[in-house]
C-alpha positions in Angstrom: 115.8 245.8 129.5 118.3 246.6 127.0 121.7 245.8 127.0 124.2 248.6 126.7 124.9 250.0 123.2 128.4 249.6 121.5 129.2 251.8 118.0 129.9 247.9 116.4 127.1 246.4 115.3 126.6 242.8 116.7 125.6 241.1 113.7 129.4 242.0 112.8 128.3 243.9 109.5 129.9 247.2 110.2 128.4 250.5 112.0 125.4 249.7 113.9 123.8 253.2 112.7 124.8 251.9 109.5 124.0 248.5 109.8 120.9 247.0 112.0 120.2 250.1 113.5 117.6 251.4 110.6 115.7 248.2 111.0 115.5 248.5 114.5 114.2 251.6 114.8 111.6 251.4 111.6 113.0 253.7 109.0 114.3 251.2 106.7 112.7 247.7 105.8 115.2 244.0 105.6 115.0 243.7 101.6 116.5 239.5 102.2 116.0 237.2 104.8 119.9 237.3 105.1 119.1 241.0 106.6 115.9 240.4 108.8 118.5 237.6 110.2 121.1 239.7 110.9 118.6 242.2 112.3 116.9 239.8 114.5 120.7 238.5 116.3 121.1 241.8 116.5 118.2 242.5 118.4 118.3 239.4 120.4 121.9 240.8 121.4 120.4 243.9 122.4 117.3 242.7 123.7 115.4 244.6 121.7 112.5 242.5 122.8 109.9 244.0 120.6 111.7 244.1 117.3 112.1 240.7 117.9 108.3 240.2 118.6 107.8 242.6 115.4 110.0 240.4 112.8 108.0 236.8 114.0 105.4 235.5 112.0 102.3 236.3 113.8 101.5 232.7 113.0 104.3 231.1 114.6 105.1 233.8 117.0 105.4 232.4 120.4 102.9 233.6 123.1 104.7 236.1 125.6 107.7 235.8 124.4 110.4 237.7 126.3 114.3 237.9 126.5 114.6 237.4 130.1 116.8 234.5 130.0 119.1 235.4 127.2 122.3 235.2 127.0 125.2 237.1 126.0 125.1 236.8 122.0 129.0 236.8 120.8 129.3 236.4 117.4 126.9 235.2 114.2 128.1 233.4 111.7 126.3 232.8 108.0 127.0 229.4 106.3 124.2 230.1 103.6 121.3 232.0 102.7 118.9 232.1 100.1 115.6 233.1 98.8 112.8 232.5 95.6 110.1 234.3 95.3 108.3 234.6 98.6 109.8 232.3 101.1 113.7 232.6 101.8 116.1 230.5 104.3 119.5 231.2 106.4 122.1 228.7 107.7 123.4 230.4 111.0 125.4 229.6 113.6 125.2 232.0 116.7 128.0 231.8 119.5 126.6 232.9 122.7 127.7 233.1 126.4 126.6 231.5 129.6 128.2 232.0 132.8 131.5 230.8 132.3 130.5 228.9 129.3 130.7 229.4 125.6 127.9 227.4 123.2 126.9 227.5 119.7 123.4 227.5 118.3 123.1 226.5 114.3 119.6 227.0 113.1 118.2 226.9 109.5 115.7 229.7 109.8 112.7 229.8 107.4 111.6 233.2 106.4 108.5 234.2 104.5 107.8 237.8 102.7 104.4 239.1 103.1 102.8 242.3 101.1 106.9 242.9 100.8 108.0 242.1 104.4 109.7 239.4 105.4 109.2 237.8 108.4 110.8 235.2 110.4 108.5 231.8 109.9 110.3 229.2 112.1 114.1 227.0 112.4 115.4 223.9 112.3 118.3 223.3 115.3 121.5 221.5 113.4 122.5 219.3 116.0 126.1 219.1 116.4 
């Protein structure tokens, strides 16, 4: 089910049409990992369940994955990115919503680019 559209794009980068939007809908193509990240919160604040599905590594991609149970994404945060040659990383922290409670999620997502796609590989939970 997806969650009610706003003009703002969640990954904060601007216009959604502008921003995550072209990803999302398949006309345009994340050229960094930075992107496919942003695009992926994005989705996951959407629950734009098979984008998400889409942008996994089929190797790593969990098996009927779903975004039943997620919660309200409020705000992502990049520490760092980077990439070389095929294989790219990005230092996030993702605020999210629970009820009546606010929590934090930092990851350091691997990302790998494939006949000149990338794809999410797999991350590493930062404990706080």
């Amino acid at each position: 089910m997806n969650k009610p559209v706003s003009k703002k794009c969640p990954c904060g980068g601007g216009k959604y049409a502008k921003c995550c939007e072209p990803f999302h809908t398949g006309t345009k193509l994340p050229r960094t990992p930075e992107e496919l990240m942003r695009s992926r919160y994005s989705a996951y604040a959407r629950g734009l369940t098979e984008y998400v599905r889409s942008s996994w590594h089929p190797s790593t991609l969990p098996e009927g994955l779903t975004l039943e149970d997620n919660p309200e994404w409020l705000q992502l945060q990049i520490i760092a990115t980077g990439s070389h040659g095929n294989r790219g990383y990005v230092h996030f922290k993702a605020y999210f919503q629970v009820d009546d409670d606010i929590g934090v999620m930092e990851e350091q997502s691997h990302f790998v680019r494939e006949q000149g796609r990338w794809y999410y590989l797999e991350g590493e939970v930062v404990d706080a």
